[in-house]
DRENPA-3360 file (N, C-alpha, C; in nm, 2 decimals, always signed):
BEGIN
1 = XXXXXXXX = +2.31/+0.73/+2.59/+2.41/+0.63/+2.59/+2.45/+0.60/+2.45 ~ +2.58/+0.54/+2.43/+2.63/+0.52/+2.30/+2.58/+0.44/+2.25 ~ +2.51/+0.39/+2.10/+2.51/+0.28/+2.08/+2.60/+0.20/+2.01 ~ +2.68/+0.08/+1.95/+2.76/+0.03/+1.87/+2.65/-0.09/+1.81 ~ +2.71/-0.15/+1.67/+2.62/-0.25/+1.65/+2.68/-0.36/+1.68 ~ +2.68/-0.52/+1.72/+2.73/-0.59/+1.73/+2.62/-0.74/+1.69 ~ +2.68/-0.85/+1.70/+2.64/-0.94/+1.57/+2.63/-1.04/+1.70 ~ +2.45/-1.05/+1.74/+2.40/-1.18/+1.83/+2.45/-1.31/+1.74;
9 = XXXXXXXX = +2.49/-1.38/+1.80/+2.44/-1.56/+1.74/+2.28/-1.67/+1.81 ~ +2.24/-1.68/+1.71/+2.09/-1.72/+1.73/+2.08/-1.87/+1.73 ~ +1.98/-1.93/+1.82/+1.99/-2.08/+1.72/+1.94/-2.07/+1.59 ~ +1.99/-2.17/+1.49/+1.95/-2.12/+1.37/+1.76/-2.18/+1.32 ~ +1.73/-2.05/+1.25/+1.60/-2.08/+1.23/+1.52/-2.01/+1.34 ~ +1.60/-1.95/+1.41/+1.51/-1.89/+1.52/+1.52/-1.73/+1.53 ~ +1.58/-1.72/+1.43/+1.65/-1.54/+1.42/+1.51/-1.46/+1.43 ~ +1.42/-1.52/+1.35/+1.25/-1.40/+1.32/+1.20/-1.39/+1.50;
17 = XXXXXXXX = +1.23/-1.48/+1.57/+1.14/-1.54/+1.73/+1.21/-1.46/+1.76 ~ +1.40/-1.47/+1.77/+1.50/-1.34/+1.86/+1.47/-1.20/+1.82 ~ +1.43/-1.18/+1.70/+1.41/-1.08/+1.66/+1.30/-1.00/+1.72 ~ +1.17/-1.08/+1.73/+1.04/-1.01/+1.79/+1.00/-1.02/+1.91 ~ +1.10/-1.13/+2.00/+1.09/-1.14/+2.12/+1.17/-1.01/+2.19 ~ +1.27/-0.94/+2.12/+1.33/-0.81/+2.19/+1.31/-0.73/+2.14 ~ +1.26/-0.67/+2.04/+1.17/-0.57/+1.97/+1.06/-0.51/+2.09 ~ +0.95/-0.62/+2.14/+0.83/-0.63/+2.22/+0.90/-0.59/+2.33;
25 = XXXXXXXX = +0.99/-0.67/+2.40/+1.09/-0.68/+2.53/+1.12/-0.52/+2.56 ~ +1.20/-0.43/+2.45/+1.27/-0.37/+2.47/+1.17/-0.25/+2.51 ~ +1.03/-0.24/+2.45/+0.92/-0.13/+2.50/+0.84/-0.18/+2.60 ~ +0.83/-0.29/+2.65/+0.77/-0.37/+2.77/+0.84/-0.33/+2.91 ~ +1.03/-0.28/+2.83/+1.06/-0.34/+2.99/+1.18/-0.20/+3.04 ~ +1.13/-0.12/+2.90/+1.15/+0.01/+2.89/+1.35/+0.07/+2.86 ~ +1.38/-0.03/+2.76/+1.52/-0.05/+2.76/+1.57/+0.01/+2.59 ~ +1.48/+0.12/+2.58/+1.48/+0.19/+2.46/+1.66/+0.24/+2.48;
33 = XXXXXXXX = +1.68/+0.29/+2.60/+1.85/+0.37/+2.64/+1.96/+0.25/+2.59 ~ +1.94/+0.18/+2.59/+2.03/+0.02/+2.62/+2.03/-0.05/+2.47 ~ +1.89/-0.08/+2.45/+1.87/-0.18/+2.31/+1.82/-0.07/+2.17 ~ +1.88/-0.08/+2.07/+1.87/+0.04/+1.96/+1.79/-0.08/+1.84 ~ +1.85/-0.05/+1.76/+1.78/-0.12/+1.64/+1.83/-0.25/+1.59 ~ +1.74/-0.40/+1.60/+1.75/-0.50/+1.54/+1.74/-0.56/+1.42 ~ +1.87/-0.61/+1.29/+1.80/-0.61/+1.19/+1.87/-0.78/+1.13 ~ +1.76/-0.81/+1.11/+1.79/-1.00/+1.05/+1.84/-0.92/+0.87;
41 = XXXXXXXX = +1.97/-0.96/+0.86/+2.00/-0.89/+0.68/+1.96/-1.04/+0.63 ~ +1.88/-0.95/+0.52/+1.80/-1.05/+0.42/+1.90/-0.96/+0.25 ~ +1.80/-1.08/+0.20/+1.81/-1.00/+0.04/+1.69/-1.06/-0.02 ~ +1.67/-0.99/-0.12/+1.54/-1.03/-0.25/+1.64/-1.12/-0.34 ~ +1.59/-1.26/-0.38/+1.65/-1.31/-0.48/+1.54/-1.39/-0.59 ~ +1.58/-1.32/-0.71/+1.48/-1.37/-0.82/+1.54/-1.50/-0.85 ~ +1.39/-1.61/-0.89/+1.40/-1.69/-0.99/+1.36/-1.71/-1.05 ~ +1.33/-1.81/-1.17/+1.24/-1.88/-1.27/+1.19/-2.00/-1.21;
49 = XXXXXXXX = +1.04/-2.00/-1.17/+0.99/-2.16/-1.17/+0.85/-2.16/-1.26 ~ +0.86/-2.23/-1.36/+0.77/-2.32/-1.44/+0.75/-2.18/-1.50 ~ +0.83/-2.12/-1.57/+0.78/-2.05/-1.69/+0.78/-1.85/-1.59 ~ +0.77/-1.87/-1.46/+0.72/-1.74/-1.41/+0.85/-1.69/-1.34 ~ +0.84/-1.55/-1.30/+0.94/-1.49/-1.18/+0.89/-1.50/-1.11 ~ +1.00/-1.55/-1.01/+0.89/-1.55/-0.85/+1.00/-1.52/-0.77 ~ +1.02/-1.39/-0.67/+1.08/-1.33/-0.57/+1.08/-1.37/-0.41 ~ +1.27/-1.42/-0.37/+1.26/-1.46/-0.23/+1.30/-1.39/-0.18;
57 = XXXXXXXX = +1.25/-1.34/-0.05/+1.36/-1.33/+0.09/+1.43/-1.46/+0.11 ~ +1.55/-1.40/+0.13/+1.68/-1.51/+0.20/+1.76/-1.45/+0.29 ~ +1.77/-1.50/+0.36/+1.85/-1.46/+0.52/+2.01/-1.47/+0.42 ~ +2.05/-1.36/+0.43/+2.20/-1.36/+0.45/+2.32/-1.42/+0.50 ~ +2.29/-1.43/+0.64/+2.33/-1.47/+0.72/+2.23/-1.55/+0.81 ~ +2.23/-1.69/+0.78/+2.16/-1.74/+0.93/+2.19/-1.80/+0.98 ~ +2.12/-1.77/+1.16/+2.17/-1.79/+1.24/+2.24/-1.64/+1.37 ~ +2.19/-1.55/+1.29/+2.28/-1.45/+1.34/+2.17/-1.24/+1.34;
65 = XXXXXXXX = +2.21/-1.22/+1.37/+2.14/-1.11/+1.40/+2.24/-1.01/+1.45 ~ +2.18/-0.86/+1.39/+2.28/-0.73/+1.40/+2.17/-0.66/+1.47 ~ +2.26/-0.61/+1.58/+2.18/-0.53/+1.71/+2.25/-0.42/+1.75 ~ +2.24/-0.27/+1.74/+2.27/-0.16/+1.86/+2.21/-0.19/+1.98 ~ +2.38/-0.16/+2.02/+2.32/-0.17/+2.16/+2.45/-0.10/+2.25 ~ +2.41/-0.04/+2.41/+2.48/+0.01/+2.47/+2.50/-0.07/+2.56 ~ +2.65/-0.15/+2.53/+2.68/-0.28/+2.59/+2.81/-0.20/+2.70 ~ +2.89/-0.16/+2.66/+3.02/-0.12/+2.77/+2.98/+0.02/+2.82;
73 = XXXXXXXX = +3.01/+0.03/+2.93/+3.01/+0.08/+3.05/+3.15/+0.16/+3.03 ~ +3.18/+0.30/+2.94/+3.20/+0.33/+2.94/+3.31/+0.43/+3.09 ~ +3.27/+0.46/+3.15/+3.23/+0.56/+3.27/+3.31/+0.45/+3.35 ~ +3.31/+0.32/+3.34/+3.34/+0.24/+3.48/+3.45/+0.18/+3.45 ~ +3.46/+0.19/+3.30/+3.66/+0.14/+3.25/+3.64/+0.05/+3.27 ~ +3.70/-0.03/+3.31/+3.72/-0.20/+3.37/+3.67/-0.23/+3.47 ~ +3.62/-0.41/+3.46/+3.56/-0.44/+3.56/+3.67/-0.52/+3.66 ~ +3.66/-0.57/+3.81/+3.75/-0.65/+3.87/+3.81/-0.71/+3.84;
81 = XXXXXXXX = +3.78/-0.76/+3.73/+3.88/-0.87/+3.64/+3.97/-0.82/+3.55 ~ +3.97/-0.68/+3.51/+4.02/-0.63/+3.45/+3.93/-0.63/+3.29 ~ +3.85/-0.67/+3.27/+3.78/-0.67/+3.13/+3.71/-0.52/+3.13 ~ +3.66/-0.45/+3.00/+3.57/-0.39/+2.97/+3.48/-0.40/+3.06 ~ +3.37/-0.32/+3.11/+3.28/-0.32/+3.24/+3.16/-0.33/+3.11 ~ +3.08/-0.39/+3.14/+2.91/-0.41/+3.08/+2.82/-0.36/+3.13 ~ +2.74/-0.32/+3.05/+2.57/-0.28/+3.14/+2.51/-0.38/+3.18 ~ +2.50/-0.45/+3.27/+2.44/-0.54/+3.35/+2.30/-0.57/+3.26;
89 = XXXXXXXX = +2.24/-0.45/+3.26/+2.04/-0.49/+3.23/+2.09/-0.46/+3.08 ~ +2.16/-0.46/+2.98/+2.22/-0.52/+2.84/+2.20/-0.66/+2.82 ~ +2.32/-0.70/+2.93/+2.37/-0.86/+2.93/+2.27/-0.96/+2.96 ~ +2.21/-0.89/+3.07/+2.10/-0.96/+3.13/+1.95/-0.96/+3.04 ~ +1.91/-0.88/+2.95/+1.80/-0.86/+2.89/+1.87/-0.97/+2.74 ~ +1.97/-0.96/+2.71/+2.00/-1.09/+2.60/+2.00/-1.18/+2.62 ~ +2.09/-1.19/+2.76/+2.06/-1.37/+2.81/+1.95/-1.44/+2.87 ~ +1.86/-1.31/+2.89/+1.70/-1.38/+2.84/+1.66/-1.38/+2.73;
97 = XXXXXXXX = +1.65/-1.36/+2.66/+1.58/-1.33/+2.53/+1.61/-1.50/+2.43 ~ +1.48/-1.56/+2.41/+1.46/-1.69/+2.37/+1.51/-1.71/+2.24 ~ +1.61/-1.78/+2.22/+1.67/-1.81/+2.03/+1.80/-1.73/+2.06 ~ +1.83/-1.65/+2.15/+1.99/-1.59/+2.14/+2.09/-1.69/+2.22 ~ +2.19/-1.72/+2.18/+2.30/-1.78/+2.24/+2.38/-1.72/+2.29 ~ +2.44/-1.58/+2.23/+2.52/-1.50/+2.29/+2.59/-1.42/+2.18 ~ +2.70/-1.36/+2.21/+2.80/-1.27/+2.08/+2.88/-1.37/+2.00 ~ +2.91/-1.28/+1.93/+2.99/-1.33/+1.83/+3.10/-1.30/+1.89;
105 = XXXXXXXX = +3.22/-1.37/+1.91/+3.38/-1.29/+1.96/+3.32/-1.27/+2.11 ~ +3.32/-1.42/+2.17/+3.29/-1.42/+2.32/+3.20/-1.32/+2.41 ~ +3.23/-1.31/+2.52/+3.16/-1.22/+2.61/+3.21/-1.12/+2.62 ~ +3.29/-1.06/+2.55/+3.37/-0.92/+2.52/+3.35/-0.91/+2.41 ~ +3.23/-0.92/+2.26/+3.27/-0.89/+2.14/+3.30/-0.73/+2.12 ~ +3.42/-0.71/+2.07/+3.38/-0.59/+1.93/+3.31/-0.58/+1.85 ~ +3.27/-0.44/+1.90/+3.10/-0.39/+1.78/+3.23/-0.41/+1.62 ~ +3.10/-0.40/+1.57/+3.15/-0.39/+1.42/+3.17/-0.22/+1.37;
113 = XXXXXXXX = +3.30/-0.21/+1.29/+3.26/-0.09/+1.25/+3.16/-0.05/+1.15 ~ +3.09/+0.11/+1.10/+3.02/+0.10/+1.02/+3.07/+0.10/+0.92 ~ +3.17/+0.11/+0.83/+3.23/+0.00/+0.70/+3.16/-0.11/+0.71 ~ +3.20/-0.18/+0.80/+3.13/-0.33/+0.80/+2.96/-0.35/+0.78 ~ +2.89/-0.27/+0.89/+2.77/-0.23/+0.94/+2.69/-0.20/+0.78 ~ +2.75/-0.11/+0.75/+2.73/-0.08/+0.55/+2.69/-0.17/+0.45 ~ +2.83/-0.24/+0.44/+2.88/-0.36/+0.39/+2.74/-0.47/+0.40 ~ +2.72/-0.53/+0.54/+2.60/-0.61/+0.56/+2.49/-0.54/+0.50;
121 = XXXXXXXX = +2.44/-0.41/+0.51/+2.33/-0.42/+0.53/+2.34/-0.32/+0.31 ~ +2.38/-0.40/+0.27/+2.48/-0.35/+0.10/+2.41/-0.17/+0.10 ~ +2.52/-0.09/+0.18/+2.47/+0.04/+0.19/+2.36/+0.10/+0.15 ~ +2.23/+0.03/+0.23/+2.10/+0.07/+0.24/+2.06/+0.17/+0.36 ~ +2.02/+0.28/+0.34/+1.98/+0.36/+0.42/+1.85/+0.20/+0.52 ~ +1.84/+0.30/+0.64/+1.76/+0.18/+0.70/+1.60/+0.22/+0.63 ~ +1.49/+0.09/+0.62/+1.42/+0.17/+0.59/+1.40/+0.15/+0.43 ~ +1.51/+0.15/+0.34/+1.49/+0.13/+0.18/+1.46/-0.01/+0.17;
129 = XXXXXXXX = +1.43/+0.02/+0.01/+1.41/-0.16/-0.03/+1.51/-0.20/-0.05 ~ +1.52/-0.33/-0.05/+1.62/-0.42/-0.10/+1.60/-0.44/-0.26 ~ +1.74/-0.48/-0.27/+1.75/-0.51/-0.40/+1.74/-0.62/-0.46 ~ +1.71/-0.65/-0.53/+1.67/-0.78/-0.57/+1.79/-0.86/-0.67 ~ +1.83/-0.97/-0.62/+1.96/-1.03/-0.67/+1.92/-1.13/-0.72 ~ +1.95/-1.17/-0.85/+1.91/-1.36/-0.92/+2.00/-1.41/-0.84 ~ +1.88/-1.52/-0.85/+1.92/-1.66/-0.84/+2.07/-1.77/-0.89 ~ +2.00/-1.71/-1.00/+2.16/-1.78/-1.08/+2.25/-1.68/-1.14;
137 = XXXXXXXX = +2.38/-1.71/-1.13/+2.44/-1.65/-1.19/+2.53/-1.66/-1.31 ~ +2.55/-1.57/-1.43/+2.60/-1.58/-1.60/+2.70/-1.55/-1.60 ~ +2.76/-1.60/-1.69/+2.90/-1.55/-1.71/+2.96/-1.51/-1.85 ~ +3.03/-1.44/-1.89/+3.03/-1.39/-2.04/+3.08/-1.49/-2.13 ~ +3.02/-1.51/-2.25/+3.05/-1.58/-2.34/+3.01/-1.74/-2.29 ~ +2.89/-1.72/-2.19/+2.83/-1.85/-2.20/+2.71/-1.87/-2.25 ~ +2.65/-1.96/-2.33/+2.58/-2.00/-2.40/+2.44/-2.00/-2.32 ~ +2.31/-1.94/-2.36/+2.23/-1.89/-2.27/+2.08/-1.91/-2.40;
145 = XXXXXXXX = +1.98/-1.98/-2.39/+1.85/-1.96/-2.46/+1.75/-1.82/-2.43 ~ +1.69/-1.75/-2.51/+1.61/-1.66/-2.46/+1.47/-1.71/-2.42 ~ +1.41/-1.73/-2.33/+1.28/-1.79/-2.30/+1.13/-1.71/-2.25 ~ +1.16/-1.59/-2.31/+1.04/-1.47/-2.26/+1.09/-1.37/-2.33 ~ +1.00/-1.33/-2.39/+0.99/-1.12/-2.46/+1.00/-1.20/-2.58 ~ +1.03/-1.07/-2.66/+1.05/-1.07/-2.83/+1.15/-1.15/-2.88 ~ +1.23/-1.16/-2.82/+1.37/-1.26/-2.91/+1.33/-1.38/-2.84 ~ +1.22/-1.39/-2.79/+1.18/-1.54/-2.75/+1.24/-1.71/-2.80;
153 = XXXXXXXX = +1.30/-1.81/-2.79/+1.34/-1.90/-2.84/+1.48/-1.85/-2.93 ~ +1.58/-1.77/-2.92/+1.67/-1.76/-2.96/+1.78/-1.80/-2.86 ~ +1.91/-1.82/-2.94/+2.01/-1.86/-2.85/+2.11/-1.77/-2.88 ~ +2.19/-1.75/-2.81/+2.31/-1.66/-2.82/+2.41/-1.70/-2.69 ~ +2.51/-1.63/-2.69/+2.63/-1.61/-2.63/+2.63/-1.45/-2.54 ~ +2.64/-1.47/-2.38/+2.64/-1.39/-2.32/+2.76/-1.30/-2.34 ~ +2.75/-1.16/-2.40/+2.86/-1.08/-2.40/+2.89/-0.91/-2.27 ~ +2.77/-0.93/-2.15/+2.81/-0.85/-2.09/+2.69/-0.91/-1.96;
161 = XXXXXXXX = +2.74/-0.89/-1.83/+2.66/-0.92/-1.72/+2.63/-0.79/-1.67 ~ +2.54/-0.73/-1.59/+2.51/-0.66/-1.47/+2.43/-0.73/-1.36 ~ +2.52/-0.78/-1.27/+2.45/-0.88/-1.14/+2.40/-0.74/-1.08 ~ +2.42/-0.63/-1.08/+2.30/-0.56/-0.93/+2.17/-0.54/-1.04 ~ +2.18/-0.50/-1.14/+2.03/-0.47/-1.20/+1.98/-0.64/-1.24 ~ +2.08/-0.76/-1.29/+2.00/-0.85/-1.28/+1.98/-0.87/-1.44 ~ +2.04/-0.79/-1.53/+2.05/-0.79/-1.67/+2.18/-0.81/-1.76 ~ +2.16/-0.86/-1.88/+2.28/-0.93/-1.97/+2.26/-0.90/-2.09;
169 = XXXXXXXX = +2.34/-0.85/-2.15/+2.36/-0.85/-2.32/+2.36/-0.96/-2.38 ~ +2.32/-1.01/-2.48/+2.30/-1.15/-2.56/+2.32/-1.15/-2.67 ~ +2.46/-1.21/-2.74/+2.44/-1.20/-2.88/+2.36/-1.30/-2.98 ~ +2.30/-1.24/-3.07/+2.21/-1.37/-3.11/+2.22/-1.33/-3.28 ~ +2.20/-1.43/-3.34/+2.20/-1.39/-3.48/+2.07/-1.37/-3.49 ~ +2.05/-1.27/-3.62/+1.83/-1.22/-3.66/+1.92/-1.20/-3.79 ~ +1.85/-1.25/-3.87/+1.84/-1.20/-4.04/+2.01/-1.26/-4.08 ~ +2.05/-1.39/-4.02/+2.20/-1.37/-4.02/+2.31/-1.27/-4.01;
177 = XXXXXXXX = +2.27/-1.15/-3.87/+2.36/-1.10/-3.83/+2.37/-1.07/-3.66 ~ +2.49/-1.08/-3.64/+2.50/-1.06/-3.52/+2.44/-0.92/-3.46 ~ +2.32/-0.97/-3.33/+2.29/-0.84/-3.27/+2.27/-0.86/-3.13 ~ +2.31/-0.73/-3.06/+2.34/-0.77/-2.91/+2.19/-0.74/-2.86 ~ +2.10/-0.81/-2.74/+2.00/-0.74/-2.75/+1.99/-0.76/-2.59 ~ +1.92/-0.66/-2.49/+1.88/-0.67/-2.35/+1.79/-0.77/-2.34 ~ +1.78/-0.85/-2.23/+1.72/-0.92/-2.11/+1.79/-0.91/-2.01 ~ +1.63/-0.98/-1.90/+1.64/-0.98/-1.76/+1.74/-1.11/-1.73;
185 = XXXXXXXX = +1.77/-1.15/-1.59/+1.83/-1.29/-1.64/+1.71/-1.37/-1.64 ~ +1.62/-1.31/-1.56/+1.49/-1.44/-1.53/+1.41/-1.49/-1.70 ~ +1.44/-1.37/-1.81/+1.43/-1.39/-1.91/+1.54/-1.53/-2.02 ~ +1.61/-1.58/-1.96/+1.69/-1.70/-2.01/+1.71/-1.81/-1.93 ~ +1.78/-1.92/-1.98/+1.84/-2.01/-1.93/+1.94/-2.07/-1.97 ~ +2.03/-2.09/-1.90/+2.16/-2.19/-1.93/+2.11/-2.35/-2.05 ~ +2.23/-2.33/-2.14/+2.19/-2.40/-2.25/+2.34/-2.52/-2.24 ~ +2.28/-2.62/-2.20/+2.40/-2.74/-2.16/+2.46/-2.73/-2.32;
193 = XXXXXXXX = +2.59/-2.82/-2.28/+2.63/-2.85/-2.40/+2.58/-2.95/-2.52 ~ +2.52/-3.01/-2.46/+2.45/-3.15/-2.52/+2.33/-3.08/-2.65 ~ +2.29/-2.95/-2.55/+2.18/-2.92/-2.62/+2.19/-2.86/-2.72 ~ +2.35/-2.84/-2.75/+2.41/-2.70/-2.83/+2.42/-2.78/-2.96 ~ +2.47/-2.93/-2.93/+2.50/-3.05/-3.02/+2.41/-3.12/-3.10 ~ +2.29/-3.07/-3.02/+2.14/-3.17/-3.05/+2.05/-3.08/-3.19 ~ +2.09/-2.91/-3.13/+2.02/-2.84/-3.24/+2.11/-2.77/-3.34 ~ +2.21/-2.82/-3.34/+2.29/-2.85/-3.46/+2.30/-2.93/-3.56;
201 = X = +2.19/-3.03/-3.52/+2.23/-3.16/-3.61/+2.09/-3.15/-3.72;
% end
């Protein structure tokens, strides 16, 4: 049978429970043909607390869940009503399944295409790591302290970002001249304006 992916709506906070209650379900109740692969899109997001890096999972989307599945009934065209015809033990194995509320785009959704399918899952083979994304985000030519590595306690002016690796060019004066030098972002911090005024004086 075909599968398409399409995008459950969960109560929220209950996506991990939908998730492992049809995982279990689908080899229990032998609906490997019908139910394909379930995946809660997360991401890794770094931040700074009290001086350290410390790495999260965060749900992407919560509330919601991406599922293959062989939902239309291909073979049977339309049902009496004229809708798309469904696999009954599909419909019926979701509308059991505890924490799911139902589809996204009613009781007829459209699967998503895989553009989209890609897109969510930031074109990860299934199975890779995730990438790890900061927490905060820099912007060029904003004023940023260095607070870890070698240029430790300098200040500079951000002159280039990379949000997927998570690193920034910094210009900073050494020996009174301007030099651009690498960090991480978890390596700085945003430098208010107050503070800019305070160690000027």
């Amino acid at each position: 049978m075909e599968k398409q992916w399409f995008v459950l709506h969960t109560l929220t906070g209950q996506e991990t429970k939908a998730f492992k209650s049809i995982e279990a379900r689908v080899k229990i109740e032998r609906m490997e043909d019908y139910i394909g692969r379930c995946v809660i899109p997360t991401e890794k997001v770094t931040e700074k607390k009290d001086g350290k890096k410390r790495t999260v999972t965060k749900r992407v989307f919560p509330g919601y869940l991406l599922c293959e599945l062989a939902l239309y009934d291909e073979a049977r065209g339309v049902d009496e009503h004229g809708r798309r015809a469904i696999y009954e033990r599909t419909w019926q194995f979701l509308r059991e399944t505890p924490g799911v509320i139902g589809f996204v785009g009613s009781d007829r959704p459209m699967p998503l295409k895989q553009s989209e399918v890609d897109a969510i899952l930031n074109d990860r083979p299934a199975g890779a790591p995730a990438v790890e994304r900061p927490k905060i985000n820099f912007a060029v030519e904003e004023t940023v302290k260095i607070t870890d590595g070698a240029f430790m306690g300098l200040t500079g002016q951000v002159s280039m970002v990379d949000p997927d690796k998570g690193k920034l060019k910094v210009e900073v004066n050494i020996f009174n001249r301007k030099v651009q030098v690498d960090v991480e972002y978890w390596q700085v911090e945003k430098v208010a304006v107050q503070d800019i005024f305070e160690e000027a004086k």
